[in-house]
Short mmCIF file of the C-alpha atoms (twelve columns), coordinates in Angstrom:
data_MODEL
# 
_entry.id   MODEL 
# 
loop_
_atom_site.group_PDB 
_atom_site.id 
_atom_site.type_symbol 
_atom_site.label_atom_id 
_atom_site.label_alt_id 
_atom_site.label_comp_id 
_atom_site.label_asym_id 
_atom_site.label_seq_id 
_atom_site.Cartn_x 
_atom_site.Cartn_y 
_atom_site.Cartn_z 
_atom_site.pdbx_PDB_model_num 
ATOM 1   C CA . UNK A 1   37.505  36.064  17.029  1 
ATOM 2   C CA . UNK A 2   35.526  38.824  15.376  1 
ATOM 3   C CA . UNK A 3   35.514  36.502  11.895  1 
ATOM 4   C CA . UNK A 4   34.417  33.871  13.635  1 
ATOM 5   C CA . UNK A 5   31.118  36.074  15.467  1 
ATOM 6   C CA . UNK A 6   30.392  37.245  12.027  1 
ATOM 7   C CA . UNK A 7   30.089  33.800  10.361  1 
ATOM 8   C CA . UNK A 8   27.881  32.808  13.355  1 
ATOM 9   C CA . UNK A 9   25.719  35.499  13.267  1 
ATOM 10  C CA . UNK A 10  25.586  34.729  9.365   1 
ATOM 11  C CA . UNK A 11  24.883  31.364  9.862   1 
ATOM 12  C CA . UNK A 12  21.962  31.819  12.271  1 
ATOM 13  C CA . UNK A 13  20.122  34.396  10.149  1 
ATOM 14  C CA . UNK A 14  20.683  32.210  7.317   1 
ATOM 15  C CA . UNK A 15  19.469  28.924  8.916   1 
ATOM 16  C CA . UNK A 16  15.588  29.428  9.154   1 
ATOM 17  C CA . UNK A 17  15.394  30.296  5.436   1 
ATOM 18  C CA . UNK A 18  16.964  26.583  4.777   1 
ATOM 19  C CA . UNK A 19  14.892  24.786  7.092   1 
ATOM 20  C CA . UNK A 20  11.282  24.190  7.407   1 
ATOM 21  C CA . UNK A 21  8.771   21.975  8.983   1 
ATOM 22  C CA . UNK A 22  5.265   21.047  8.284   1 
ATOM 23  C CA . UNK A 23  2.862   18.902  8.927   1 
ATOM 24  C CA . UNK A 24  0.090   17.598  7.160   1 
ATOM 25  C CA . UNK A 25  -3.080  14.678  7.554   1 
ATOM 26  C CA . UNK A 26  -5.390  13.397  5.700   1 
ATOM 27  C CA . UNK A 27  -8.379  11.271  5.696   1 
ATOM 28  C CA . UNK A 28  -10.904 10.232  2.685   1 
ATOM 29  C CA . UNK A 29  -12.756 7.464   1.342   1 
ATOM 30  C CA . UNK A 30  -11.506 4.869   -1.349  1 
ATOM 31  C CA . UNK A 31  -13.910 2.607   -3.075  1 
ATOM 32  C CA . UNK A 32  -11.299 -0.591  -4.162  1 
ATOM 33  C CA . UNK A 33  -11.337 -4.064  -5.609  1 
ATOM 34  C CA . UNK A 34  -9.437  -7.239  -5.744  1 
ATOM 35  C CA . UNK A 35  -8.723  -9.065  -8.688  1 
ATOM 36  C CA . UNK A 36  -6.268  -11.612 -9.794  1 
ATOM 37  C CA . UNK A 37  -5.368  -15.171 -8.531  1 
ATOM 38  C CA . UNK A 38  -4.926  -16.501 -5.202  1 
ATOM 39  C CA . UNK A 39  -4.152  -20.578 -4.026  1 
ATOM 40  C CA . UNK A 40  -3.411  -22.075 -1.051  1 
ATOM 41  C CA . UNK A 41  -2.614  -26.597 -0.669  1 
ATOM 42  C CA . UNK A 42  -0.869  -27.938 2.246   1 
ATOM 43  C CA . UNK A 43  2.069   -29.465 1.354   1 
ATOM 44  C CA . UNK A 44  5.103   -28.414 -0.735  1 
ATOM 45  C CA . UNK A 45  4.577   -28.693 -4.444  1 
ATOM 46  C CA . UNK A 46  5.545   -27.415 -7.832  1 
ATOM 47  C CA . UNK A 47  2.342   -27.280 -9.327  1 
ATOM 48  C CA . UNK A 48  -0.019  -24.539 -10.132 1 
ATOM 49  C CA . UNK A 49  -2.275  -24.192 -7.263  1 
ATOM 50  C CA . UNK A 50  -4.000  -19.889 -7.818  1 
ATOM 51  C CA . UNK A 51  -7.650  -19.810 -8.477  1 
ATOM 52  C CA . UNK A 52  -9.483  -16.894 -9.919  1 
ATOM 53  C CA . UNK A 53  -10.499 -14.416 -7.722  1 
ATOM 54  C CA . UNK A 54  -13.761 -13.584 -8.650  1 
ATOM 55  C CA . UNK A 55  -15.084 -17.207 -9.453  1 
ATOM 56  C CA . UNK A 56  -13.642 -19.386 -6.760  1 
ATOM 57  C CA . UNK A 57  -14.241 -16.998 -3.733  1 
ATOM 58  C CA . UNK A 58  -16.776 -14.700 -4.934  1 
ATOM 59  C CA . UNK A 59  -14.346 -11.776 -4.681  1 
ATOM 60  C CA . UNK A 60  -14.300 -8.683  -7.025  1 
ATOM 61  C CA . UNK A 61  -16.786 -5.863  -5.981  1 
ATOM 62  C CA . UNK A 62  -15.946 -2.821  -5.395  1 
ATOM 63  C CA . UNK A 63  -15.837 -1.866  -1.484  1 
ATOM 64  C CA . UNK A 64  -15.996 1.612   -0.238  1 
ATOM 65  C CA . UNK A 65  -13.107 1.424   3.108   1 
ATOM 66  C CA . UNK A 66  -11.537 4.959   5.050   1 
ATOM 67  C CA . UNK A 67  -8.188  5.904   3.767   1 
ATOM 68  C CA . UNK A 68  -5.799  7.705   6.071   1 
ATOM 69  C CA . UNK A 69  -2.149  9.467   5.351   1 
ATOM 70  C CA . UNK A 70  0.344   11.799  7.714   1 
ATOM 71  C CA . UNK A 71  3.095   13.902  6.336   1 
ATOM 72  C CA . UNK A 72  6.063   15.375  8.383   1 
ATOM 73  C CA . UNK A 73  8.196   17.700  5.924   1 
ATOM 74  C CA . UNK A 74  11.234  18.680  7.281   1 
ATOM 75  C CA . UNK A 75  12.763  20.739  4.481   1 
ATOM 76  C CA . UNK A 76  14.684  18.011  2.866   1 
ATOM 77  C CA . UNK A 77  13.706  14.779  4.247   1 
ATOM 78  C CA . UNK A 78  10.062  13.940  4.272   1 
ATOM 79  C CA . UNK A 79  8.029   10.917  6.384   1 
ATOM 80  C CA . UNK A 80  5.163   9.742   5.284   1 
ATOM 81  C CA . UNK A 81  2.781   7.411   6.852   1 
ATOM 82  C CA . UNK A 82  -0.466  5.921   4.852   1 
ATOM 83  C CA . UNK A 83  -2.755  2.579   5.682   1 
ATOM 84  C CA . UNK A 84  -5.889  1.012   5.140   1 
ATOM 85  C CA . UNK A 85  -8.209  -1.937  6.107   1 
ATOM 86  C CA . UNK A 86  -9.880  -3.626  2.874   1 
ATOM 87  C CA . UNK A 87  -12.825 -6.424  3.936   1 
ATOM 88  C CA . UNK A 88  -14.791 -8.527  1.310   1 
ATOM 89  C CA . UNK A 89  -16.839 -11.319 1.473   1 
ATOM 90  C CA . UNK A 90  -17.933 -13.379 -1.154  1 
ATOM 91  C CA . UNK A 91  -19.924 -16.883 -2.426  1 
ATOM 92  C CA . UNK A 92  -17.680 -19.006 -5.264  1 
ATOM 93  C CA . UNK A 93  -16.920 -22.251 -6.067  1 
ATOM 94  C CA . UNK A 94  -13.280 -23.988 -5.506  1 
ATOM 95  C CA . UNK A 95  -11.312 -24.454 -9.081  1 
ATOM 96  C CA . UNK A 96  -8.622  -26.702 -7.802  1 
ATOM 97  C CA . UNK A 97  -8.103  -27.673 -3.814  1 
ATOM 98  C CA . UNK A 98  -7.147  -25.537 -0.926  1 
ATOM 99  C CA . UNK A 99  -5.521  -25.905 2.027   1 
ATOM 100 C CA . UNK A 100 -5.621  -29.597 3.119   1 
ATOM 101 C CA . UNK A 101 -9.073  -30.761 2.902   1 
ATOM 102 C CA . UNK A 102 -11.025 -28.470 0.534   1 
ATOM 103 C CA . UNK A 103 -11.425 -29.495 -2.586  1 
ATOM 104 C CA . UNK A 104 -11.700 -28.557 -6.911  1 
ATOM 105 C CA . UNK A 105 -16.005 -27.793 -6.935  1 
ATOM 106 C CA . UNK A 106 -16.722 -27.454 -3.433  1 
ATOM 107 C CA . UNK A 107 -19.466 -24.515 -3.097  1 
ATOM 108 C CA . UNK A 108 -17.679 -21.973 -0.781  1 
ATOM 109 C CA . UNK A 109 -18.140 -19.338 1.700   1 
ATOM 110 C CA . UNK A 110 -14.988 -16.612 1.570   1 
ATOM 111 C CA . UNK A 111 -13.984 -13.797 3.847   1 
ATOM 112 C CA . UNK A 112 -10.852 -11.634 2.146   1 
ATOM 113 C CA . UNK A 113 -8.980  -8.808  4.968   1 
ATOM 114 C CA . UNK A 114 -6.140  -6.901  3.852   1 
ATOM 115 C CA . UNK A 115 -4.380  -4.250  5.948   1 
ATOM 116 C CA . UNK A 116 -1.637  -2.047  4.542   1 
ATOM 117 C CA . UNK A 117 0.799   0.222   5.992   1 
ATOM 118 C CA . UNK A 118 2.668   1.686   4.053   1 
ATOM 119 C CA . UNK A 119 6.369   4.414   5.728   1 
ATOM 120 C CA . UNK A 120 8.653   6.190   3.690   1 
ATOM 121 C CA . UNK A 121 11.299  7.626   4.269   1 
ATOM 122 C CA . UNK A 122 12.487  10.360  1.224   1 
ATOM 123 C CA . UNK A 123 14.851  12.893  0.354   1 
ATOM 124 C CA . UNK A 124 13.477  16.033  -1.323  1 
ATOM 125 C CA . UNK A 125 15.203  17.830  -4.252  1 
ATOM 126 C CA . UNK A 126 13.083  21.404  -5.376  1 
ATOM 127 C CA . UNK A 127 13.667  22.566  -8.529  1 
ATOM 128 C CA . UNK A 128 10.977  25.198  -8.412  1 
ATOM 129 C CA . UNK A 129 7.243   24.053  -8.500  1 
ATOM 130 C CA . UNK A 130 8.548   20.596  -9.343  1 
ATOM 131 C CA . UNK A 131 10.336  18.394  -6.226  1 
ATOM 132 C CA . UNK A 132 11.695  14.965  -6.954  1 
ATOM 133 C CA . UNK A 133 12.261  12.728  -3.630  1 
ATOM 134 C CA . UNK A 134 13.782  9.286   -3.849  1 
ATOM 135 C CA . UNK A 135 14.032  7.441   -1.237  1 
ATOM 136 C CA . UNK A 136 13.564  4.288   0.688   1 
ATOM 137 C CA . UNK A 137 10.110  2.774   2.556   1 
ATOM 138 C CA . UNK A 138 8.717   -0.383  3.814   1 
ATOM 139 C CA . UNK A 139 5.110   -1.124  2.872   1 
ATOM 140 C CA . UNK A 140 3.297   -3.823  5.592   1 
ATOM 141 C CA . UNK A 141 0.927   -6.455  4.741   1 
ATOM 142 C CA . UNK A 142 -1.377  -8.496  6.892   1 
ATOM 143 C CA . UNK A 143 -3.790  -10.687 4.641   1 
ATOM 144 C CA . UNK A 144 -6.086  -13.267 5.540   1 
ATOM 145 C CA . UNK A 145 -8.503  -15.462 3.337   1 
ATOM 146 C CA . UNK A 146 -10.894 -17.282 5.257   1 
ATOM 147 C CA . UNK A 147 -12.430 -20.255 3.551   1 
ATOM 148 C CA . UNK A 148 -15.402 -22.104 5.041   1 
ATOM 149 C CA . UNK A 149 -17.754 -24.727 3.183   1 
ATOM 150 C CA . UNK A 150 -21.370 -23.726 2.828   1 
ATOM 151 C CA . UNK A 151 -22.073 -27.151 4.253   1 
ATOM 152 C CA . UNK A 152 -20.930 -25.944 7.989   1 
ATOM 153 C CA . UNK A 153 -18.357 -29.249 7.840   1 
ATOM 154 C CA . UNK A 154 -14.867 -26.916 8.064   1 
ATOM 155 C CA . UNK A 155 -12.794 -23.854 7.553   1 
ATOM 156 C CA . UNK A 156 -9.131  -23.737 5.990   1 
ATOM 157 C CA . UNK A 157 -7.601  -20.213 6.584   1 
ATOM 158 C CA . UNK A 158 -4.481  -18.561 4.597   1 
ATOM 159 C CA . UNK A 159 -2.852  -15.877 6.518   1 
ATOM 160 C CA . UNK A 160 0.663   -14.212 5.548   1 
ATOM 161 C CA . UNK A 161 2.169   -10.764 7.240   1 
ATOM 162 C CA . UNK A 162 5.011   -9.222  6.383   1 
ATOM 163 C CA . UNK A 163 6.943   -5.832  5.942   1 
ATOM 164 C CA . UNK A 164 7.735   -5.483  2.370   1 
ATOM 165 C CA . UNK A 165 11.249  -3.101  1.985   1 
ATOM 166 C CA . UNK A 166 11.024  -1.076  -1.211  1 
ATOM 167 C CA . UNK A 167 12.741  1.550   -3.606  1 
ATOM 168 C CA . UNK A 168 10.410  4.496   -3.083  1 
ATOM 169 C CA . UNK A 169 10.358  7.947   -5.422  1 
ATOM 170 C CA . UNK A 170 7.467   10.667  -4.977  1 
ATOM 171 C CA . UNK A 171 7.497   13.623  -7.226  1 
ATOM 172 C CA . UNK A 172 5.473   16.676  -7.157  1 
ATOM 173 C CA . UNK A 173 3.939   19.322  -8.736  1 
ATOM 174 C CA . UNK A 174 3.039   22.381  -6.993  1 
ATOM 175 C CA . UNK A 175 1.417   25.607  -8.409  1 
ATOM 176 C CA . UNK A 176 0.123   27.701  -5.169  1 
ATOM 177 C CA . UNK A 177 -3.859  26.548  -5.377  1 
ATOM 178 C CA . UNK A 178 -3.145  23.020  -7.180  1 
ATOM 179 C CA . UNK A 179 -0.640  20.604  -6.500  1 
ATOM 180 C CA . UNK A 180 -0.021  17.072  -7.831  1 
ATOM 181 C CA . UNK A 181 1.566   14.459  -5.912  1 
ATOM 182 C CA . UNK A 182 2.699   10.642  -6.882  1 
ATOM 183 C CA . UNK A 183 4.860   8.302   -5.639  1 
ATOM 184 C CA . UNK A 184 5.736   4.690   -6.622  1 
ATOM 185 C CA . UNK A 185 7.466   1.772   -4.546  1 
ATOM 186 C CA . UNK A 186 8.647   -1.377  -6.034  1 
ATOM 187 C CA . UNK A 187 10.806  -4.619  -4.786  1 
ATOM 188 C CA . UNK A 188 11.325  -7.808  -6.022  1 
ATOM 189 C CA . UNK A 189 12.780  -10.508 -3.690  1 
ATOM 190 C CA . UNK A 190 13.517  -14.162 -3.200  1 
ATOM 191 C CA . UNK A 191 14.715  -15.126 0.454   1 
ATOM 192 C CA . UNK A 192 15.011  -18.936 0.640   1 
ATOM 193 C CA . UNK A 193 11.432  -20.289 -0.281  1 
ATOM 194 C CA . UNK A 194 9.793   -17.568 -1.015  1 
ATOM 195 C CA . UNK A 195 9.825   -15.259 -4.408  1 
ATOM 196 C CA . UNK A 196 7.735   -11.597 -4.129  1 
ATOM 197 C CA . UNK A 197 7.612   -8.865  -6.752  1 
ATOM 198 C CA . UNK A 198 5.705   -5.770  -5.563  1 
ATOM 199 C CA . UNK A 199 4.804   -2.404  -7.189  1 
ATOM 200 C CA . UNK A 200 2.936   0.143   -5.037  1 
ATOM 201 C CA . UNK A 201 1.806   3.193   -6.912  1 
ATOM 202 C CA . UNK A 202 -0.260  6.494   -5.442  1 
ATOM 203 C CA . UNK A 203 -1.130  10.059  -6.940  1 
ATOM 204 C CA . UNK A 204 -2.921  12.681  -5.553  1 
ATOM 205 C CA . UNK A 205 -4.726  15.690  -7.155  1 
ATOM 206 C CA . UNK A 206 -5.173  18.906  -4.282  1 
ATOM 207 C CA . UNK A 207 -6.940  21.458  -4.307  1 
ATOM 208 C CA . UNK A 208 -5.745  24.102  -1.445  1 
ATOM 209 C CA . UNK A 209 -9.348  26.282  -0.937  1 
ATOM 210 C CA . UNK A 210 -6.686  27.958  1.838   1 
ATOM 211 C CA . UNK A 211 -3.167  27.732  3.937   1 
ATOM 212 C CA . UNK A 212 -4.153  25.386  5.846   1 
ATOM 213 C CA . UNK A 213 -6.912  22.957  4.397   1 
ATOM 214 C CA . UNK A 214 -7.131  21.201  1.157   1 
ATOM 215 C CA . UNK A 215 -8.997  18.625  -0.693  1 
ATOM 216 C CA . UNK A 216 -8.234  15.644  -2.737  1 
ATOM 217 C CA . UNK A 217 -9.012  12.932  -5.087  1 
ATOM 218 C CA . UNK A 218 -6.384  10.555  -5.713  1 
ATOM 219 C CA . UNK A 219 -5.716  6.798   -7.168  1 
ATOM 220 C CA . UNK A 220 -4.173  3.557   -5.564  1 
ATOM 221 C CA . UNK A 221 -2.843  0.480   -7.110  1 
ATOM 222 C CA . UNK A 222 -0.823  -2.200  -5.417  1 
ATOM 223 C CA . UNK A 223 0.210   -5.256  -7.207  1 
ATOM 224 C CA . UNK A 224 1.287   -8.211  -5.578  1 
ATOM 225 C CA . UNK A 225 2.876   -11.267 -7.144  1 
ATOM 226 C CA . UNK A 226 4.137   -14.096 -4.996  1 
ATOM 227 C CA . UNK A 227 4.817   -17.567 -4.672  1 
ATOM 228 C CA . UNK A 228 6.777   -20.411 -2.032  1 
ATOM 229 C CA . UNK A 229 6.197   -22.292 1.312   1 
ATOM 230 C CA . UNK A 230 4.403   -20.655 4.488   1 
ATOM 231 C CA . UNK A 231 4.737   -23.157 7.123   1 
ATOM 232 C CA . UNK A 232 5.619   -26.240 5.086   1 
ATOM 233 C CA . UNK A 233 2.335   -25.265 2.794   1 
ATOM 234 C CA . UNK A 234 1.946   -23.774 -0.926  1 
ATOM 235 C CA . UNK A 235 1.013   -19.970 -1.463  1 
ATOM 236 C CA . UNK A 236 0.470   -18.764 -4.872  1 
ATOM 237 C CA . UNK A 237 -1.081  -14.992 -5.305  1 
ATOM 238 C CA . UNK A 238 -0.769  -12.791 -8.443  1 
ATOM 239 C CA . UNK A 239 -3.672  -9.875  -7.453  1 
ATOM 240 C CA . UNK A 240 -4.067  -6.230  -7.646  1 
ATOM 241 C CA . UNK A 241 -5.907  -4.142  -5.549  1 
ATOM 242 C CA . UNK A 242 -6.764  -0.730  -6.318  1 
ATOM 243 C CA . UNK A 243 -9.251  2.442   -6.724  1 
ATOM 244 C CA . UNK A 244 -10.091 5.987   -6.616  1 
ATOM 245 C CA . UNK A 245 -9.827  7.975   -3.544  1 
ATOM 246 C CA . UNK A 246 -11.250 11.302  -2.185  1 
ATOM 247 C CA . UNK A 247 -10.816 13.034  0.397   1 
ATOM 248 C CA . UNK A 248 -9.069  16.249  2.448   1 
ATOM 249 C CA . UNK A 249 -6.940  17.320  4.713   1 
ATOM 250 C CA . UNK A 250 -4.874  19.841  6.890   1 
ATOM 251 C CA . UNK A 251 -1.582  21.311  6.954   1 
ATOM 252 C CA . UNK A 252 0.706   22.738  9.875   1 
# 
């Protein structure tokens, strides 16, 4: 009985050196574009149907959008939690058709939304300033490209949500003042007509003026390759989206 007190009493003095929680949020400012290819017929079909970006829907500029990401640190396994809302609109001219009744060199009026959530779910490792943490996530897409005719005559609308699930590591670098975060997520899938390949990457430079508050500037990059049927219809996309970020933030 008295061995058994003594490893209790061990265990709970022990027990809050192990374990730790924190919590940190942050919110900045990312100025991103959109390039690539995107295309959109009704119908099935095995022919090439993307368009360029930039010259078919007007797309490309750089748009300045709010950035947002939480943290809960545990000691060994860490959640994180990071979205955005990207909105462009744009003036182009159709290379090929899209949807069911636009056609190849119809002048074009475009509106591109893109939310992204993006959870993860990882498993920290310290070896001293440096942590490795793989893990699993699931990064959430709801995107929308709204086509109308400058002519007023019609609108043909691709829209396409859906959680992504993908192999997630985040490693880290942390000195005291400066620390350097990144972490990368990638799948590639094909579930019955559709095929997706995604690669998510993020880093993150902070400065930490004190305990409690620090400051960033970071980079984003997500690129998106897909093709199959939505709904009986053709989607083709091959597009990246991605920029510089800054920002700060505070931590519990």
């Amino acid at each position: 009985m008295r061995i058994h007190s003594l490893l209790a009493v061990v265990a709970l003095a022990t027990l809050p050196s192990c374990y730790q929680f924190a919590v940190s949020a942050h919110a900045g400012f990312a100025q991103m574009a959109v390039e690539g290819d995107i295309g959109y017929v009704g119908g099935s079909t095995n022919a090439t149907v993307s368009q360029d970006v930039e010259s078919a829907f007007g797309l490309g500029d750089d748009q300045g959008i709010p950035v947002g990401r939480l943290a809960v640190d545990t000691g060994v396994p860490v959640l994180a939690v990071s979205g955005f809302m990207f909105d462009e609109q744009g003036s182009g001219v159709l290379q090929g058709n899209f949807g069911d009744t636009f056609s190849a060199g119809l002048p074009i009026n475009s509106d591109f939304e893109l939310t992204n959530i993006k959870a993860s779910w990882a498993f920290q490792i310290p070896m001293g300033p440096v942590s490795i943490s793989p893990g699993i996530g699931v990064d959430y897409f709801d995107i929308n490209l709204e086509v109308r005719d400058q002519f007023g005559f019609g609108v043909e609308t691709l829209e396409l949500q859906a959680p992504v699930p993908i192999a997630f590591l985040r490693g880290e670098v942390d000195i005291g003042f400066v620390s350097l975060l990144a972490e990368g997520g990638y799948m590639k899938v094909d579930v019955e007509d559709v095929e997706l390949t995604l690669l998510d990457i993020e880093a993150m430079l902070m400065v930490k003026p004190s305990s409690w508050l620090d400051l960033f500037v970071g980079y984003r990059m997500i690129e998106f390759e897909g093709d199959g049927e939505i709904d009986d219809d053709t989607f083709q996309g091959d597009f990246e989206l991605g920029g510089f970020m800054v920002g700060g933030g505070l931590r519990f």
